[in-house]
C-alpha positions as CSV (number, residue, x, y, z in Angstrom):
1,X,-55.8,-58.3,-2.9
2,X,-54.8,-62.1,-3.2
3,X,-56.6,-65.2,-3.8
4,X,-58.5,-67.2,-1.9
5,X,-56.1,-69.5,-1.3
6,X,-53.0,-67.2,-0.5
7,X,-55.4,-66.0,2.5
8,X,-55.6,-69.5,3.6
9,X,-52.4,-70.1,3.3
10,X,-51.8,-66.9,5.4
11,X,-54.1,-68.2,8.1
12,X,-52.7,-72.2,8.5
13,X,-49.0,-70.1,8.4
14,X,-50.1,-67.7,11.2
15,X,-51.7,-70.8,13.6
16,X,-48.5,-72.8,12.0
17,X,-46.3,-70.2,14.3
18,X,-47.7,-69.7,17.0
19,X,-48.6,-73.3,17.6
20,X,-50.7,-72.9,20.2
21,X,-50.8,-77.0,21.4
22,X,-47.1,-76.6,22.1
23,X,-47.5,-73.6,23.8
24,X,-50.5,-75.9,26.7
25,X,-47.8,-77.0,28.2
26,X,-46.3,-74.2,29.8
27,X,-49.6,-72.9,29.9
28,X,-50.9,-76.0,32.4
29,X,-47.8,-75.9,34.1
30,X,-47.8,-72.1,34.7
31,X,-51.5,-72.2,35.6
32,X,-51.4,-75.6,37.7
33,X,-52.3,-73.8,41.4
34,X,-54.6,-71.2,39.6
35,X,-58.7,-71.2,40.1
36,X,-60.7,-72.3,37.1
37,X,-61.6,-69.0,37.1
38,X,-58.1,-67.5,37.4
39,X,-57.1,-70.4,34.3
40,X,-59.7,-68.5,32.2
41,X,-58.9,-65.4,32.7
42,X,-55.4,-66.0,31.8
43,X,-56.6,-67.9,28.9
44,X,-58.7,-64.9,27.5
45,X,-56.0,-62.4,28.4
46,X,-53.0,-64.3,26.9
47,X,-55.2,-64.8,23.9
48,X,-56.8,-60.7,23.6
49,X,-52.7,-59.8,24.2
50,X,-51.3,-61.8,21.4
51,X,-54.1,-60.8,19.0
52,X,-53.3,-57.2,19.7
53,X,-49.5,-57.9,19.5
54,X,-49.8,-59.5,16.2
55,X,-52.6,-56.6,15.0
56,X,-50.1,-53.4,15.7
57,X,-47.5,-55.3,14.2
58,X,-49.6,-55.6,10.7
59,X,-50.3,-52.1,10.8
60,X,-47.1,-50.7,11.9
61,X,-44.6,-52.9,10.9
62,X,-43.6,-52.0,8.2
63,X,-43.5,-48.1,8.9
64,X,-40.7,-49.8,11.5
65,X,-39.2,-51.2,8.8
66,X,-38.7,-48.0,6.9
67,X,-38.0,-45.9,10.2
68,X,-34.8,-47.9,10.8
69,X,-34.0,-47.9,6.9
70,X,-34.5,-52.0,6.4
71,X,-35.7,-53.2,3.3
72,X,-38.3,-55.5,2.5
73,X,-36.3,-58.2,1.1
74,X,-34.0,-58.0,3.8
75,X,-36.7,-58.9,6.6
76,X,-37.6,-61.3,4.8
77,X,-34.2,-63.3,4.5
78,X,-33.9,-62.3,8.3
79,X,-37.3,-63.1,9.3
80,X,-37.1,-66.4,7.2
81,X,-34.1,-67.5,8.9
82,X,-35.3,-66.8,12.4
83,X,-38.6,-68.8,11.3
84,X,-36.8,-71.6,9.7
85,X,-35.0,-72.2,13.1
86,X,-38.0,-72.2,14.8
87,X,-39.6,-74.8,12.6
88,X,-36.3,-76.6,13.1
89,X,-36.7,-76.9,16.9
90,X,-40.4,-78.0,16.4
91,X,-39.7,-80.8,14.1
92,X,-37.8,-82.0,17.1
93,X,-40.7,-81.6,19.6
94,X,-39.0,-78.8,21.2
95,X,-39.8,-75.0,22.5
96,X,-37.3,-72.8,20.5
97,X,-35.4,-70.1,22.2
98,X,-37.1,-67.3,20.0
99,X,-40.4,-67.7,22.1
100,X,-38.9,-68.3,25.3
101,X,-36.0,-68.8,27.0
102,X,-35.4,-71.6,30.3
103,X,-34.5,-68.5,32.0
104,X,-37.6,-66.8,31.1
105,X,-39.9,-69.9,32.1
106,X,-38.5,-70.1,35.6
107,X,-38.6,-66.8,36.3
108,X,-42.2,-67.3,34.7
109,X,-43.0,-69.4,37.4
110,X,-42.7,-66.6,40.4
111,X,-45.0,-64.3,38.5
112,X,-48.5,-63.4,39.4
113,X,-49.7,-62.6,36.6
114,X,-48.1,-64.9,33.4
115,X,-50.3,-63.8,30.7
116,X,-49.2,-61.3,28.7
117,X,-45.4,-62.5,29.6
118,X,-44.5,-64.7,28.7
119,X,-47.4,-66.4,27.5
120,X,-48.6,-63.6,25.2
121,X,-45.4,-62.0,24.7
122,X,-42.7,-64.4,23.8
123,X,-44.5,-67.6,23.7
124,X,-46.9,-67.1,21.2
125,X,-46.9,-63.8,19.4
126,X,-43.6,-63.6,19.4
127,X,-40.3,-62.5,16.9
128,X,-41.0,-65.3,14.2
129,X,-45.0,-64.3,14.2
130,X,-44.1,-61.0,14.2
131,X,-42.2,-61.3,11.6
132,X,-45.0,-63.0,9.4
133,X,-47.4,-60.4,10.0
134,X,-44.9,-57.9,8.7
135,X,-44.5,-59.9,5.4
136,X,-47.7,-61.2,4.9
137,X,-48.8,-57.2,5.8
138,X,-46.5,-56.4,2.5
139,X,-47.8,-58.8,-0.1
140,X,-50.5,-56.5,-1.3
141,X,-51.9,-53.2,-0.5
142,X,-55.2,-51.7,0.2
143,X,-57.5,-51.5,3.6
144,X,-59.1,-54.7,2.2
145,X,-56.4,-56.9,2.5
146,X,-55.5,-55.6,5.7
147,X,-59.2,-56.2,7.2
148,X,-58.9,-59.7,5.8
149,X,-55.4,-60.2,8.2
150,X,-56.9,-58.8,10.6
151,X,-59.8,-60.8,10.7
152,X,-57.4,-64.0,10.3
153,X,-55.8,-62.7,13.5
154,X,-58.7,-62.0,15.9
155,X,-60.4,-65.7,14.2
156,X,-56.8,-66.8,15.7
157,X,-56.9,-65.3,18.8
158,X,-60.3,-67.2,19.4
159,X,-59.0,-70.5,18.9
160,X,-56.3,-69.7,21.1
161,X,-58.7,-68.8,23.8
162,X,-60.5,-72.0,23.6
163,X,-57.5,-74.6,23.2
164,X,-55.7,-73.2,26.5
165,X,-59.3,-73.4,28.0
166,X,-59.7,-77.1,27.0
167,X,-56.0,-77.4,27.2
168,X,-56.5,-80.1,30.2
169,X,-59.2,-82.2,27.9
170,X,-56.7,-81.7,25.2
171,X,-53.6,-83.0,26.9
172,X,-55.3,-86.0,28.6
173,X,-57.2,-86.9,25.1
174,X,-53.8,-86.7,22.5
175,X,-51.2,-86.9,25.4
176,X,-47.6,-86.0,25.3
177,X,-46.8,-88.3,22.3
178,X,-49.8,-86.8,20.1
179,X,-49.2,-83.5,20.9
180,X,-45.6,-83.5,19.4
181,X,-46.8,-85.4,16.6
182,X,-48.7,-82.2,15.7
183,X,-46.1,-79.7,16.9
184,X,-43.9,-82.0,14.1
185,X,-46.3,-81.0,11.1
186,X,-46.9,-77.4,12.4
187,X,-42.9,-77.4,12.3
188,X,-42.8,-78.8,8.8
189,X,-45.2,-76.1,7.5
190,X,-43.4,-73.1,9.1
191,X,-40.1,-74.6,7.3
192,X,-41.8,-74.5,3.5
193,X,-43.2,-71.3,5.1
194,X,-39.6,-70.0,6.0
195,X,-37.9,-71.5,3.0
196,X,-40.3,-69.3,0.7
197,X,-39.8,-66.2,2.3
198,X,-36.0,-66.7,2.2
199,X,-36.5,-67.3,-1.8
200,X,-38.7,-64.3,-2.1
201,X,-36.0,-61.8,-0.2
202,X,-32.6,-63.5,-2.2
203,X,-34.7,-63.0,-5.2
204,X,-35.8,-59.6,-4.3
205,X,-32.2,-58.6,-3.3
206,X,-30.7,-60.0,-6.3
207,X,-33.0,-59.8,-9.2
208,X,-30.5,-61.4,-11.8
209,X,-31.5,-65.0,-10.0
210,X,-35.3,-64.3,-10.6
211,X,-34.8,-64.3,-14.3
């Protein structure tokens, strides 16, 4: 079990990456000649398919992890990398290429279906949240601290649901400028984020630099 406020901190960190206002965009744009009814169905299933994305990934990751024989401290140098370049393209207002591709959004656009991919499945639960799940999953043990994640996670998966339902209030209310003002923070707390989870693994792999 952690604190209090290491579960917090897991919480802003999990709605830090997947930073569901930057991901409205693509979700208006995808959904701009849908129904209202069609837009909330996409909303609920982009929102139940992430949650579950991100919820077999806490359980399972890390048996992954020791299936293909990768440490710990490795994924987490790895994973803090590929999170710190993430945080890097959202400090400059921009979608990074480890949640979706150009390529991937226009061939988005000739789908029928666009919830699970690549709204679910790159856009938001994708490598770099993955990857927090799997270390936040290893920072203590015991069903408690997994029912806590989890919790986190579906409490996550909620407010996902009801931004990219309001995602049309939302946009006209902060516009484009607001929008990437908060994109900007969520970006600078997925670097600290990133940054400690690269300090953890070097530590971890070298334990002479701990002392």
């Amino acid at each position: 079990m952690l604190d209090v406020q290491d579960y917090l901190k897991i919480f802003i960190g999990i709605i830090a990456i997947l930073n569901p206002l930057g991901a409205l965009p693509m979700y208006l744009s995808l959904t701009a000649d849908h129904s209202e009814q069609d837009k909330k169905q996409v909303a609920i299933t982009a929102a139940k398919a992430a949650s579950v994305i991100l919820l077999v990934t806490l359980f399972f990751g890390e048996f992954i992890l020791s299936f293909f024989g990768i440490s710990v401290n490795s994924f987490r140098v790895g994973g803090g990398i590929l999170i710190l370049l993430m945080a890097i393209s959202m400090l400059n207002a921009q979608t990074s290429g480890a949640k979706s591709t150009e390529a991937e959004r226009l061939e988005a656009t000739q789908k029928s279906s666009i919830a699970v991919v690549p709204l679910a499945m790159p856009m938001l639960a994708g490598p770099g949240a993955i990857s927090s799940v799997i270390l936040y999953a290893n920072r203590a043990e015991g069903w408690l601290h997994y029912l806590i994640i989890s919790a986190e996670i579906v409490l996550v998966g909620i407010l996902l649901a009801i931004l990219m339902r309001l995602s049309g209030k939302i946009a006209n209310r902060l516009g484009q400028t607001g929008m990437n003002i908060i994109t900007r923070v969520m970006g600078l707390i997925l670097a600290a984020i990133a940054i400690e989870f690269i300090s953890l693994g070097i530590k971890g792999i070298f334990p002479v630099l701990a002392g």
